[in-house]
C-alpha positions as CSV (number, residue, x, y, z in Angstrom):
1,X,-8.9,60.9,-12.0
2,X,-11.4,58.5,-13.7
3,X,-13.9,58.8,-11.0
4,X,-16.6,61.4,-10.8
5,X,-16.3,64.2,-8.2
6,X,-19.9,64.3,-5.8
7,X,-21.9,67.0,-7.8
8,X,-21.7,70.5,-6.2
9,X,-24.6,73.0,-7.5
10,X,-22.6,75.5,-7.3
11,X,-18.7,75.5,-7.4
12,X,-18.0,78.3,-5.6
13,X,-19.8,76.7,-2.6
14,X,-17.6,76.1,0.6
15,X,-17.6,72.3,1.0
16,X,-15.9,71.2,4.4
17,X,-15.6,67.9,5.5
18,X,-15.4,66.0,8.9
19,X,-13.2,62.6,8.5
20,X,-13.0,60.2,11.5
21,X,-11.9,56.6,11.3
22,X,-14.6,54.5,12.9
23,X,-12.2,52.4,14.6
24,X,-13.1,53.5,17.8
25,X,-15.3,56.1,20.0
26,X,-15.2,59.4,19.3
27,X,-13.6,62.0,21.9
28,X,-13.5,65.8,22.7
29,X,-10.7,66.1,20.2
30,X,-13.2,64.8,17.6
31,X,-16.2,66.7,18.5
32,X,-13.9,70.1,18.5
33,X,-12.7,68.9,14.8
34,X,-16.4,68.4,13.7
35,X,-18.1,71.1,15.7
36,X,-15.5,73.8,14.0
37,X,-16.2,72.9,10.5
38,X,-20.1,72.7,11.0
39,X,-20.0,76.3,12.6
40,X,-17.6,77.1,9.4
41,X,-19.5,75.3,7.2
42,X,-23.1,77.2,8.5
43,X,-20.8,80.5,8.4
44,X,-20.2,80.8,4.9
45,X,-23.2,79.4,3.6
46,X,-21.0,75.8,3.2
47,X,-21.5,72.3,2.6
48,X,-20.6,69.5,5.3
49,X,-19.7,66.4,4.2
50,X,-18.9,63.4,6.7
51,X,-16.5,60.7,5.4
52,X,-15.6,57.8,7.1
53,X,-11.5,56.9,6.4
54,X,-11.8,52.9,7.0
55,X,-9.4,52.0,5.3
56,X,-7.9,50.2,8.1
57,X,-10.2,47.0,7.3
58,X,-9.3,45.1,10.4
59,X,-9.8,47.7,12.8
60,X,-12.3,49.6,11.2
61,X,-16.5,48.4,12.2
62,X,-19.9,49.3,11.1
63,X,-20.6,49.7,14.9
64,X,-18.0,52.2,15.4
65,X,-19.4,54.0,11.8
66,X,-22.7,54.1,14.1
67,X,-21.2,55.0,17.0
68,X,-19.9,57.8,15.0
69,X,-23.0,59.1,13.7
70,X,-25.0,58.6,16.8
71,X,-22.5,60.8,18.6
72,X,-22.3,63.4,16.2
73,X,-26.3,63.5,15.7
74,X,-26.4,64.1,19.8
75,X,-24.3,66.9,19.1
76,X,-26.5,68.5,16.6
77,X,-24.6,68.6,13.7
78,X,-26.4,67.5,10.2
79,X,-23.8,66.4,7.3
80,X,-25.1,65.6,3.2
81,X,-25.8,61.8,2.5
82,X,-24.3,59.1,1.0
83,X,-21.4,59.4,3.0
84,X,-18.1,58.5,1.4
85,X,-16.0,55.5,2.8
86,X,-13.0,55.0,1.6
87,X,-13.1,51.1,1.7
88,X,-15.5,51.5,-1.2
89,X,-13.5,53.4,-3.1
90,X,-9.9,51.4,-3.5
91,X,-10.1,51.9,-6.9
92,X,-9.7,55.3,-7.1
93,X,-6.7,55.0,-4.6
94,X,-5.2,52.4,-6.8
95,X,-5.1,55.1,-9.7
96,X,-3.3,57.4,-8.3
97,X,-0.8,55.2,-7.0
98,X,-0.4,54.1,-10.6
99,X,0.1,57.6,-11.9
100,X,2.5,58.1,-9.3
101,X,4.7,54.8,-10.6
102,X,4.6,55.7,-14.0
103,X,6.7,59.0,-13.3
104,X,9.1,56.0,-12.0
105,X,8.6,57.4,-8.0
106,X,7.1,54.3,-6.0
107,X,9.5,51.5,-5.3
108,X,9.0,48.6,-3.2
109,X,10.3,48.4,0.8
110,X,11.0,45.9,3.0
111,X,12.4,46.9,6.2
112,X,10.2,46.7,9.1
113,X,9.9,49.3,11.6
114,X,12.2,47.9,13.9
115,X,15.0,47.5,11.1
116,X,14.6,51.0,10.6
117,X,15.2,51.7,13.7
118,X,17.7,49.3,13.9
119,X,19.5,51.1,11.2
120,X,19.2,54.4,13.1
121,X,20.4,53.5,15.9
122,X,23.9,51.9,14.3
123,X,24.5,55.3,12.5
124,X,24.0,56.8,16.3
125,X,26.2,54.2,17.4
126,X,29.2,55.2,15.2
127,X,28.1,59.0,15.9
128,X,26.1,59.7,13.0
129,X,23.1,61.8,12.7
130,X,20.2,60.0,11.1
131,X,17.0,62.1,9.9
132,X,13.7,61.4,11.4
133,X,10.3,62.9,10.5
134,X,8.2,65.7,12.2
135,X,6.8,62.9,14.3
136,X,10.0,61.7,15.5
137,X,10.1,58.4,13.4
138,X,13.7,57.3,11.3
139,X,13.3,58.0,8.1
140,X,13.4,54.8,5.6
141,X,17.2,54.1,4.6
142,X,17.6,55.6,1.0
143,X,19.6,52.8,0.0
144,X,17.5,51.1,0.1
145,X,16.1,52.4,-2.9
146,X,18.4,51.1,-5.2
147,X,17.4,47.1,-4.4
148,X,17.7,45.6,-8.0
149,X,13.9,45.4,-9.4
150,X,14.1,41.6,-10.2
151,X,15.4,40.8,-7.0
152,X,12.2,42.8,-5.2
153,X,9.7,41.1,-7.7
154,X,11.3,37.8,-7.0
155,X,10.6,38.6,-3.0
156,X,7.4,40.1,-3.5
157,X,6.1,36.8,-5.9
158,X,7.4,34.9,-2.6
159,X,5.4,36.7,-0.3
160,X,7.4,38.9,1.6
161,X,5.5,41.9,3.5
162,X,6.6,45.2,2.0
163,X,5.4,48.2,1.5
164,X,5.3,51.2,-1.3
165,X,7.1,54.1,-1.1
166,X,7.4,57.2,-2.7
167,X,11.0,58.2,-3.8
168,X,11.2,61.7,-1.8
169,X,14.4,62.7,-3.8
170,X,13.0,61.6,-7.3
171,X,9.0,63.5,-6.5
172,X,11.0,66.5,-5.3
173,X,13.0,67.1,-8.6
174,X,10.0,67.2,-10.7
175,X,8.8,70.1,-8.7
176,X,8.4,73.4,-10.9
177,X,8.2,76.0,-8.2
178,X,7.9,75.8,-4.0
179,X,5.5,74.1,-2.6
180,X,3.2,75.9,-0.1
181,X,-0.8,75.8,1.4
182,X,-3.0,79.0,3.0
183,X,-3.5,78.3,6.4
184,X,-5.7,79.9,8.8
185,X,-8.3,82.6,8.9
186,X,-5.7,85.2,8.7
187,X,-4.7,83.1,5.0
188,X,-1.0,83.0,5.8
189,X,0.9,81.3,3.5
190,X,2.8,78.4,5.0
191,X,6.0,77.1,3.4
192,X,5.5,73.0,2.5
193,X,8.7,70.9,3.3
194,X,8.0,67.2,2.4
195,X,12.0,66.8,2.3
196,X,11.0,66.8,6.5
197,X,9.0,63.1,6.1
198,X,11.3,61.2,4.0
199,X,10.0,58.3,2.0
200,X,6.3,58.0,2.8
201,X,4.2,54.8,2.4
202,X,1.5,54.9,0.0
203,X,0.7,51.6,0.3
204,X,1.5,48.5,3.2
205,X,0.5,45.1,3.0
206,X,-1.8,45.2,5.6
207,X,-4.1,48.4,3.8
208,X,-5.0,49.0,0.0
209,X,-3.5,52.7,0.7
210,X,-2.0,55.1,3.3
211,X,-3.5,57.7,5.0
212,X,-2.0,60.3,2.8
213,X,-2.5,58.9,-0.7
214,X,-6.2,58.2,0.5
215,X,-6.8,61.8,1.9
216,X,-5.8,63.7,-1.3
217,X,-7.7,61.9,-3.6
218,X,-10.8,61.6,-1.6
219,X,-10.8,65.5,-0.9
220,X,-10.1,66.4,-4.5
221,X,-12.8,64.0,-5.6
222,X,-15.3,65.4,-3.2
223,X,-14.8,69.1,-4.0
224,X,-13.7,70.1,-0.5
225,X,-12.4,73.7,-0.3
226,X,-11.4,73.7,3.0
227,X,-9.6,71.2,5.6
228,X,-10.5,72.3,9.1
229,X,-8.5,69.4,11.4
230,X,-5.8,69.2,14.3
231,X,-2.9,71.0,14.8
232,X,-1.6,67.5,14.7
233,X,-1.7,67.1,11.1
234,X,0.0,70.2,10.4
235,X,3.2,69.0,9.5
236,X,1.5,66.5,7.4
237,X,0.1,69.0,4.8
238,X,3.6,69.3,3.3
239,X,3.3,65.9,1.8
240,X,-0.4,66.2,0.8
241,X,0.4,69.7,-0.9
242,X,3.4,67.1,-2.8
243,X,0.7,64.7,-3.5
244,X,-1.8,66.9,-4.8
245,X,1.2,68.5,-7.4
246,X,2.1,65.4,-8.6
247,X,-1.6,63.7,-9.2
248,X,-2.5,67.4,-10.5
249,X,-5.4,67.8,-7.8
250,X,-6.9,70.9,-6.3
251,X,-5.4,72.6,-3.2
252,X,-7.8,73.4,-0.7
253,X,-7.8,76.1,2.2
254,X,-6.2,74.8,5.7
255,X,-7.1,75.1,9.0
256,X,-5.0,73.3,11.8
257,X,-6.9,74.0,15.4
258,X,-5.8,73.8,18.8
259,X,-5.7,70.0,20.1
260,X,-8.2,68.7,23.4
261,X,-5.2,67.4,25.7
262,X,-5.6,64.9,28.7
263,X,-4.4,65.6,31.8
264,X,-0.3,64.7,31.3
265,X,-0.7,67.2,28.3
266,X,-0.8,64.5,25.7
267,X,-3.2,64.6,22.4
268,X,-6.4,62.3,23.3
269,X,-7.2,58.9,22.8
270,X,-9.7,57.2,21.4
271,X,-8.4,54.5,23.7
272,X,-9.1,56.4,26.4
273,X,-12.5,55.9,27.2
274,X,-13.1,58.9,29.8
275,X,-13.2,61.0,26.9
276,X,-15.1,59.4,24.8
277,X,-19.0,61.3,23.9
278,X,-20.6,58.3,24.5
279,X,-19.4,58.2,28.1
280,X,-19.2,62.1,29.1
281,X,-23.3,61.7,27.6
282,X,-23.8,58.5,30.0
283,X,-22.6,60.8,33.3
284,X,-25.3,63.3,32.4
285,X,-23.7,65.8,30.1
286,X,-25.9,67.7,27.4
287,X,-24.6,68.9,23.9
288,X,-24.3,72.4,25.3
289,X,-21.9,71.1,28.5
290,X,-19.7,69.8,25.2
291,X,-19.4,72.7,23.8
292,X,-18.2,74.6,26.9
293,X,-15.8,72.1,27.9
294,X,-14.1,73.0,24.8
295,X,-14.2,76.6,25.1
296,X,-16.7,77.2,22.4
């Protein structure tokens, strides 16, 4: 990658990272995410870095960014400075998704979500199975993939929303050996299956990059050793441990930790303003009450 990793004194310093997206209040989920990789981070003599992952430009603010480091400052933590946002940095995501179409693996698609579905549920319909991701979603039609390129440009010149999307089949076969990650404190080694997700965006009209693309390259280019985030990102590690063999970046350590769940047993909100810091610190509650309502 053309752009400079954030120096590191000593490379075989733990660097973790906390990594909200200031597009709304942070919750107990979040402060469990941040509050493990500080005491991680303090526990083996680590770095912590805070990045902010806005690349959701219309939902993203500069008062949620504050809201975020207000929040986390009540809580006691201390992270390095500048911190990294990814709208600053499309560049770099640009790059990689460059690399990745030159090995011929990104193609242009158009369905929307509801086509997709729409195609799902017509294969259902004539009692055919029709693979969805670890999330539950339908995975993009493979078809699909063969639209003829001149007839896509011509669409794309005209306007027409689309998105990128890596050719699962295509990234798979240049694969030398399994893909896998360390998870855990117990370092068990965990099986990748990217197969599971299908064609995955990398890039939509509405963002300069996907989630995925974004988080690979800004953890490789900020040295970070070791992902400590929710259990709810698991599943996702097989296509970052995909990404990061075909952009040839690092793979760090992995930690998925229990989730905070509300009272129907559901993954918080940020939505969901009862559980937000901001309001739980309002009603009287200290840093320390935090940490015991999360069982630290």
């Amino acid at each position: 990658m053309a752009e400079e990793a954030m120096p590191d004194p000593d490379h075989h310093t733990p660097v973790f990272r906390f990594a909200p997206s200031p597009n709304g209040v942070l919750h107990l989920g979040h402060a469990l995410s941040a509050l493990l990789n500080a005491e991680r981070a303090k526990a083996t003599g680590g770095r912590l870095l805070l990045r902010m992952e806005d690349i959701d430009i219309g939902r993203c603010t500069p008062a949620f960014e504050q809201s975020i480091r207000d929040d986390l400052s009540w809580l006691g933590l201390t992270w390095e400075e500048p911190v990294r946002r990814q709208s600053e940095h499309i560049d770099a995501y640009r790059e990689a998704l460059d690399k990745l179409t030159s090995l011929g693996l990104i193609y242009p698609a158009f369905l929307s979500r509801g086509e997709i579905k729409a195609h799902a549920k017509r294969a259902a319909d004539r009692g055919h199975s029709w693979p969805r991701d670890p999330d539950g979603a339908p995975h993009y039609p493979e078809f699909e993939r063969d639209l003829d390129p001149a007839t896509a440009q011509q669409r794309i010149a005209k306007g027409e929303r689309h998105s990128l999307r890596l050719n699962m089949t295509k990234a798979l076969s240049l694969l030398k050996a399994p893909l896998s990650w360390t998870e855990g404190t117990d370092n068990t080694t965990i099986a990748a299956d990217p197969a599971a997700w299908g064609d995955v965006i990398l890039w939509r009209w509405d963002a300069p990059s996907s989630y995925h693309l974004s988080v690979v390259v800004d953890d490789a280019l900020q040295g970070i050793t070791h992902v400590v985030r929710g259990r709810d990102l698991f599943h996702a590690t097989s296509v970052h441990r995909l990404l990061q063999n075909l952009l040839d970046l690092p793979a760090p350590h992995y930690t998925h930790h229990r989730l905070i769940l509300d009272k129907d047993g559901r993954k918080l909100s940020k939505s969901e303003g009862a559980s937000g810091l901001g309001h739980l610190r309002a009603q009287g509650l200290s840093p320390l009450d935090i940490r015991g309502l999360l069982n630290l």
